[in-house]
C-alpha positions, 0 to 999 in steps of 0.5 A, a space after each residue: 820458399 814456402 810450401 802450402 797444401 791445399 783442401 777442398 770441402 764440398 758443402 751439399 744444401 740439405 733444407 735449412 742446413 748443411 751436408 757435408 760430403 763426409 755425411 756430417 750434417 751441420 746446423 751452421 756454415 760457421 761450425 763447418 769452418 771454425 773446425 777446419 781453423 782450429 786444424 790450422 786451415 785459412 779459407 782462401 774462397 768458395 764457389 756455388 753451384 746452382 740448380 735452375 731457379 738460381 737455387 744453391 746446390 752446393 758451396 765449395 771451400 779452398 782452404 790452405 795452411 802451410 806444409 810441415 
């Protein structure tokens, strides 16, 4: 049977661009996920929580790879 391990990245709205939890700041979504691919991580979904006026306060990311 396999066995996956499962993360969990917070992504925090900061103007234009990202925040990540760790205090990486990142220009693109993109540059955030090709990282965790390149570490063998499969994003498998997101969720959003919003500000009133229906702004986006922060994206979660569940990624999975495979257990060793």
């Amino acid at each position: 049977m396999e066995k996956w391990e499962y993360k969990t990245l917070e992504f925090m709205m900061e103007g234009r661009g990202f925040l990540m939890s760790n205090g990486l700041k990142l220009d693109k979504f993109d540059d955030a996920i090709n990282l965790m691919g390149d570490d063998g991580w499969e994003l498998i979904n997101t969720f959003t929580t919003n500000l009133s006026e229906g702004m986006t306060h922060q994206i979660l990311c569940i990624f999975k790879r495979r257990k060793a």
